[in-house]
C-alpha positions in Angstrom: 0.0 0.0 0.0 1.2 3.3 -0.6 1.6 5.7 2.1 0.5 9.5 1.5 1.7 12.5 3.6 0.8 15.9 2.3 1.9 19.7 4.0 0.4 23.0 3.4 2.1 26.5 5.5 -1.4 28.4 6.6 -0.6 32.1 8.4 -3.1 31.3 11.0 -3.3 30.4 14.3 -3.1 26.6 14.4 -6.7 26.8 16.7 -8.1 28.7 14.0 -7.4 26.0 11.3 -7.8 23.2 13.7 -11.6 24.3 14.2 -11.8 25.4 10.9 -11.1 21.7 9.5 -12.8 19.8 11.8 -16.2 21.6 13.4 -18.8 19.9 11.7 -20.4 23.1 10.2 -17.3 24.3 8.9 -16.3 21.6 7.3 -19.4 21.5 5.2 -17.9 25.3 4.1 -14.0 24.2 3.0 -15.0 20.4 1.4 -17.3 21.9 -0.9 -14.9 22.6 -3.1 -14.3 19.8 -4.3 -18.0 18.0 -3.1 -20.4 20.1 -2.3 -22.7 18.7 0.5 -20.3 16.8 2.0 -20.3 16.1 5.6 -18.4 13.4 8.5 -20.1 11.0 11.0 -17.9 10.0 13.9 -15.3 11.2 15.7 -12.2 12.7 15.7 -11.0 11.1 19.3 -7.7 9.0 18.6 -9.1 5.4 17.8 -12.4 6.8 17.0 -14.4 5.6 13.3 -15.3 8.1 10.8 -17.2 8.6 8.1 -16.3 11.2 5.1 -19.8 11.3 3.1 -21.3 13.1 0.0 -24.5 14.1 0.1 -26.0 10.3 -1.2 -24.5 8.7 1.3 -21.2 7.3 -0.9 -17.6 7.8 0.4 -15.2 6.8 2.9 -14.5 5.1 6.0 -11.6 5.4 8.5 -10.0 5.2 11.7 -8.5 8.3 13.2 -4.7 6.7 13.8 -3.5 9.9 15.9 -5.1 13.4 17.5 -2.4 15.7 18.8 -4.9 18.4 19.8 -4.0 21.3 17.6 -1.1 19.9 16.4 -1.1 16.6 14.3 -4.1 14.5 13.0 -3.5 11.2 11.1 -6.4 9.4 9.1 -6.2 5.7 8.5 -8.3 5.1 5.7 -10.1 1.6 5.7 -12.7 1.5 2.9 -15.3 2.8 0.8 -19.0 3.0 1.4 -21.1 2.2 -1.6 -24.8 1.7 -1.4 -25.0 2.3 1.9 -22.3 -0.6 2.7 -18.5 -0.5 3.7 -16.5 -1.8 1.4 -12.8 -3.3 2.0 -12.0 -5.3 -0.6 -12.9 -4.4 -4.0 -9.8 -3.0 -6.0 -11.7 0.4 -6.0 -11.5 0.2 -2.0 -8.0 -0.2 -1.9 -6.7 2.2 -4.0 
């Protein structure tokens, strides 16, 4: 499997993006840019499940690997939901 890490320099306070990102309303505002209606289930608590939906339902699932509380999130992605049902082993799931 192929392992992703991505970094971005905002000039905000770390709080400010931290919210930003992960308050449920406000993330409805930034992921619209690329799917419009898009919203989470689940939490963000180190260990918690999660849920990254469009607006039919479709998407992702995940584990949340690491929470540094304004510091460091990491996202452990474990399938896709199609249909209304997880998915972890088609080839489009593990991609």
């Amino acid at each position: 499997m192929k392992k992703l890490q991505y970094a971005i320099t905002i000039h905000s306070r770390k709080e400010t993006v931290w919210k930003t990102m992960l308050d449920s309303e406000t993330y409805k505002l930034w992921t619209k840019a690329f799917c419009e209606g898009s919203y989470y289930e689940g939490s963000w608590d180190k260990g918690g499940k999660i849920r990254f939906l469009t607006p039919e339902g479709e998407g992702m699932f995940s584990t949340i690997a690491e929470n540094r509380l304004f510091d460091f999130l990491s996202i452990k992605h474990l399938g896709i939901i199609k249909n209304g049902a997880e998915d972890t082993e088609s080839p489009e799931s593990k991609s």
